[in-house]
C-alpha positions, 0 to 999 in steps of 0.5 A: 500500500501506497500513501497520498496526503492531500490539502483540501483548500475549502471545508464548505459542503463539498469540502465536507462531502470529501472528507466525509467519503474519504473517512467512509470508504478509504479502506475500500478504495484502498483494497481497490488501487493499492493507494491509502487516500490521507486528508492531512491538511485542510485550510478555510476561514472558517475552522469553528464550524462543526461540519458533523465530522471528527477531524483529527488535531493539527488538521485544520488551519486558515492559511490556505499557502501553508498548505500549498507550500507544505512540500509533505501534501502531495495533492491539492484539493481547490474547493474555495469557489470563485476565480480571485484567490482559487486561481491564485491557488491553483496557479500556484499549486501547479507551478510547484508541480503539485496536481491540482483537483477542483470542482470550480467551474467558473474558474476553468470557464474563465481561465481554464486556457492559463489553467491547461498551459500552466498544467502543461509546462509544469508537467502536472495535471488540473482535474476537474471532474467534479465541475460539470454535472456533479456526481455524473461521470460526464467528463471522465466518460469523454475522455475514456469511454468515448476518446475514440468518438469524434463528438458530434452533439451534446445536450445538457440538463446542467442546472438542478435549480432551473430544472426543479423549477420547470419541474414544478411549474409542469406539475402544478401550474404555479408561477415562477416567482412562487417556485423560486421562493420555495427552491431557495428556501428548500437550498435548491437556489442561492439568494440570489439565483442569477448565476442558475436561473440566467442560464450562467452556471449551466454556460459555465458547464457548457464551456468545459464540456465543449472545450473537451469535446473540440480541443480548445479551451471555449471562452464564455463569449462564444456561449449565446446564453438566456436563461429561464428568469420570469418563464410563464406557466402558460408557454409551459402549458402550451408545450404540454398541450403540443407534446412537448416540455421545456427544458434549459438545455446547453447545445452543443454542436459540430456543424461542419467544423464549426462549433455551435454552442448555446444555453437556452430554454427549448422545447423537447418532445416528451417522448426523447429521454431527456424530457423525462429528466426532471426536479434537480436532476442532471443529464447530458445526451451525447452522440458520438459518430461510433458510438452513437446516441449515449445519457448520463444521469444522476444527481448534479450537484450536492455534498456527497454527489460532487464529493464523490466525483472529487474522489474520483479525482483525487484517486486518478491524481494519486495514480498518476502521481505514484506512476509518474505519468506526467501531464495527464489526458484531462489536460492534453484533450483540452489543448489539441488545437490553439483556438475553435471556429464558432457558428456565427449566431445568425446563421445557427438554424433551427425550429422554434416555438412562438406565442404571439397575442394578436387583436382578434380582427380579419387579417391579423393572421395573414399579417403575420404569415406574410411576415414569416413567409418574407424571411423564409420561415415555413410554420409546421401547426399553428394554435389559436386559443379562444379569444381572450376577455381584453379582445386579442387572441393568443397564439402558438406557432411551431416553425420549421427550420430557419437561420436566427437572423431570419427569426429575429427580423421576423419577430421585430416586424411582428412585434411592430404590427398595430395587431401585435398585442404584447411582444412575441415569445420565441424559444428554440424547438429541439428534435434531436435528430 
């Protein structure tokens, strides 16, 4: 038996939920690798906090270098959050040639490029399972299981609030803001939510999945990002009544090339696997050319789920530690090629579900088809709700497909119709195919 002494910088829930599953089952991972997993020291501000765990005298301490420059860790564990003090830690950390563990999304979608090279020159590693999806396997399902797959789409479910939310709003027609209270009231939601309703945590996660997927590191800016912020029950109604449920999913595509990448509110038809994904959990839907269509599911985030992708991590750094691989396959997938090339958003093509309100007069209608048909946009159904008791009628449109720049225009001339009641809503429609 081999011993690794880690450095946890960070004792919040996922910190905990380490150490809790390093005191639960260290023995057994032990029996399975050969190597005893040590937690010898761990640094936060906060060391007062009963954490419900026995943490033996000498551990704990609130100077997170003094754990970095302790030449006897052999493994840094980043689980402080944020991208001020956790990049300077990390950086540091690699520079000294010690492998660096993290579940800090933001950091590596900010500046995983800085994070890779500095991994790379310093011939150590950066892992990161535990960034996207929480307890899901995702990433080490890519750079394993699938590494003889050119990726040809993902989709995502990466945000457990904002899927809880729809989740409930289906189920019992509540309004969003009474769905959000109860979610951040429950410890679904931060306060405030903007990071998981406006979409940014799961563009976070999409980076990373598309960088691993394509081989460059993906800055946030080439993520086209709207999240599920003020989602009214009656477009989740609407999409019941038509087969379908809204999800906010990350897309991410090979279009010839190119990369096209998105997080958005779509509509997916009730019968695909995806939509049957629901309260906070997480799935990613991946085909690749070989293998075809694949999902991972399970929990995305929470104290144990991401601890054990932690773990995870940790026993693969302890491995390539001990066997001196050098700089290991998390890093060198993510720096195959210097940069992308990225859809141009105008051009992305696809369906898309529109609701308009228009006065109940002759010709309305006709108005708005002529519209769609100037920028060749071809309408799959069309729904017109009874007339409503202000005198407009609501109605539902699922399109065919057609490039962004044609819906946008599309949308700003309906929007500025004398018929046109309220401004259009417009949300992608997603068939997986």
């Amino acid at each position: 038996m081999r011993e690794i002494k880690i450095g946890i910088l960070g004792f919040g829930t996922v910190g905990a939920g380490v150490v809790e599953g390093i005191q639960k089952n260290g023995a057994l991972m032990a029996e399975r690798t050969g190597i005893v997993p040590r937690v010898a020291k761990i640094a936060d501000l906060d060391i007062q906090t009963d954490r419900g765990l026995v943490i033996p005298d000498g551990v704990l301490t609130t100077d997170a270098l003094a754990v970095i420059n302790d030449p006897e860790i052999d493994l840094i564990v980043e689980l402080i959050g944020g991208t001020t003090l956790a990049r300077t830690f990390t950086l540091e950390a690699l520079r000294q040639g010690k492998r660096v563990i993290t579940a800090n999304k933001a950091l590596l979608a900010d500046h995983g490029k800085e994070i890779y090279r500095t991994a790379q020159e310093n011939n150590t590693g950066i892992y990161y399972e535990a960034s996207v999806g929480g307890g899901i396997p995702i990433l080490r399902s890519q750079r394993a299981g699938l590494i003889g797959n050119r990726i040809e789409s993902i989709f995502g479910i990466l945000n457990g609030t904002c899927n809880y939310i729809l989740t409930r709003m289906e189920r019992e027609g509540l309004p969003f803001a009474e769905i959000l209270a109860d979610a951040q009231q429950l410890g679904y939601a931060e306060t405030p939510p903007d990071l998981d309703i406006d979409g940014i945590d799961t563009a976070h996660k999409a980076v990373i999945l598309a960088s691993m997927a394509y081989g460059a590191p993906v800055p946030m800016s080439a993520c086209s990002t709207k999240g599920i912020r003020g989602m009214s029950a009656s477009e989740i109604a609407n999409a019941e009544e038509l087969g379908y449920r809204i999800k906010l999913l990350a897309i991410i595509k090979d279009n010839a090339g190119e990369v096209e990448l998105s997080v958005e509110p779509t509509l997916v038809p009730k019968e695909h696997m995806i939509a049957s994904v629901s309260d906070s959990f997480n799935a990613v839907f991946v085909k690749g050319d070989i293998v075809g269509e694949t999902m991972y599911y399970g929990r995305g985030a929470g104290r144990l789920p991401t601890g054990s992708a932690v773990i995870g991590d940790i026993m693969e750094a302890a491995a390539d530690k001990l066997n001196d691989v050098g700089v290991p396959v998390s890093v060198t997938m993510m720096l195959q090629r210097d940069s992308l090339t990225y859809c141009s958003a105008d051009n992305i093509e696809k369906r898309c579900y529109v609701r308009l309100s228009l006065e109940d007069k002759p010709g309305a209608m006709a108005q708005v088809m002529t519209i769609f048909g100037k920028h060749n946009i071809s309408i799959a159904s069309v729904v017109q709700k009874e007339r409503h008791a202000a005198g407009y009628a609501p109605v539902v449109i699922l399109t065919q497909e057609a490039k962004e720049s044609e819906f946008s225009a599309a949308m700003d001339e309906i929007s500025a119709l004398a018929v046109s009641r309220h401004v259009p809503v417009r949300m992608r429609l997603e068939d997986f195919e």
